[in-house]
BAMARMI-677964 format. One record per residue (C-alpha): y, z, x; residue in one letter. Coordinates in steps of 0.25 Angstrom, whole numbers, plus 5000, padded with zeros to 4 digits. Layout:
BEGIN
YZXa;...
//
This chain:
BEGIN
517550005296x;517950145291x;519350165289x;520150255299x;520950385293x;522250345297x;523550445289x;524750405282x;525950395294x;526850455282x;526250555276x;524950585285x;523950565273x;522550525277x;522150475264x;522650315269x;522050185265x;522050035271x;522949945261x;521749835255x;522349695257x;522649665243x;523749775247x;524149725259x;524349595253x;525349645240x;526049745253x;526349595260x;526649515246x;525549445245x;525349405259x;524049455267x;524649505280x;523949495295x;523949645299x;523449715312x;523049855302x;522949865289x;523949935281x;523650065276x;524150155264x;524350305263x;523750355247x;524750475247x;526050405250x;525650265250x;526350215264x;525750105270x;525750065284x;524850015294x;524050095305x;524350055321x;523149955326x;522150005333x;522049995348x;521049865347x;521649795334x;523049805343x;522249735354x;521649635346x;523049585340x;523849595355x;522549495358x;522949405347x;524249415348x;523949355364x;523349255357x;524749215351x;525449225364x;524449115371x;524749025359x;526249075359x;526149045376x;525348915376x;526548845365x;527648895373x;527048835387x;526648715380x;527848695374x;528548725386x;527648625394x;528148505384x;529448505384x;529348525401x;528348395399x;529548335389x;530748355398x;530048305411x;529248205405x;529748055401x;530548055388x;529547985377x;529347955363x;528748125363x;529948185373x;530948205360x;531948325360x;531248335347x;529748345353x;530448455362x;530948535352x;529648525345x;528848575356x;530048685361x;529948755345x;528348755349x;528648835362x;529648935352x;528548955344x;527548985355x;528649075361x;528749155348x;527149175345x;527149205359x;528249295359x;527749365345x;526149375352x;526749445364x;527449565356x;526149595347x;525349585360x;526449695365x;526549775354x;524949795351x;524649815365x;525749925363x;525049975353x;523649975359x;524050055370x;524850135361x;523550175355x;523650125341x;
//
C-alpha cells in the first residue's frame, strides 16, 4: 500500500512519517492502543497527530459500532422483558429482588453500550459526509 503525502497541520511540512507501533506503544505507556488511523509524526517539528478517516474506514467503524447497538438493544429489551416476566409472574425460589436487580444492572449495561455505539455511529457518519 503506498503511503499518502499528507502535511504537518503545524507547520505544513510534507516530509511526515506514520509512527511504527513500537512508537505507539511507549506514546500509550506500554499499552498497544485500538486506533481508526494511525498516528503520524512531523520530522521538522516533531508533532504528532492522527490524520481524519477516510470516507470508507469511517463507514466501516459506524458499521461496527451498529454492531454494538444491536448487542446494547438486545440486553436492554431482554432485560426489560425479565423483570415484566418477574413482576407478573408467581413469586419463586428465582423471583428475588436480588435476581431483579441482577438482571436490571444487565439492562444498565446494554443501555450504556448502546448509548456509546449510537454516538460513534453519529459521529463517523458525521464525518463521512463531512468528506474526511
Amino acid at each position: 500500500m503506498a503511503e499518502v503525502a499528507v502535511p504537518c497541520p503545524a507547520c505544513r511540512a510534507p516530509a511526515t512519517r506514520i509512527l511504527s507501533r513500537k512508537e505507539i506503544r511507549d506514546r500509550n505507556n506500554g499499552r498497544d492502543p485500538l486506533v481508526v488511523t494511525r498516528p503520524r509524526i512531523c520530522t521538522a517539528c516533531s508533532l504528532v497527530w492522527e490524520p481524519p478517516p477516510s470516507k470508507g474506514m469511517c463507514y466501516v467503524v459506524a458499521a461496527l459500532a451498529g454492531v454494538g447497538w444491536l448487542v446494547g438493544m438486545a440486553l436492554v429489551v431482554g432485560a426489560v422483558w425479565l423483570l415484566i416476566a418477574a413482576i407478573r409472574g408467581p413469586g419463586g425460589e428465582a423471583n428475588t429482588l436480588g435476581n431483579r436487580l441482577k438482571v436490571a444492572a444487565v439492562g444498565l449495561v446494554g443501555l450504556a453500550l448502546a448509548g456509546g455505539a449510537y454516538s460513534m455511529i453519529r459521529k463517523y457518519l458525521r464525518l463521512a459526509r463531512a468528506g474526511a
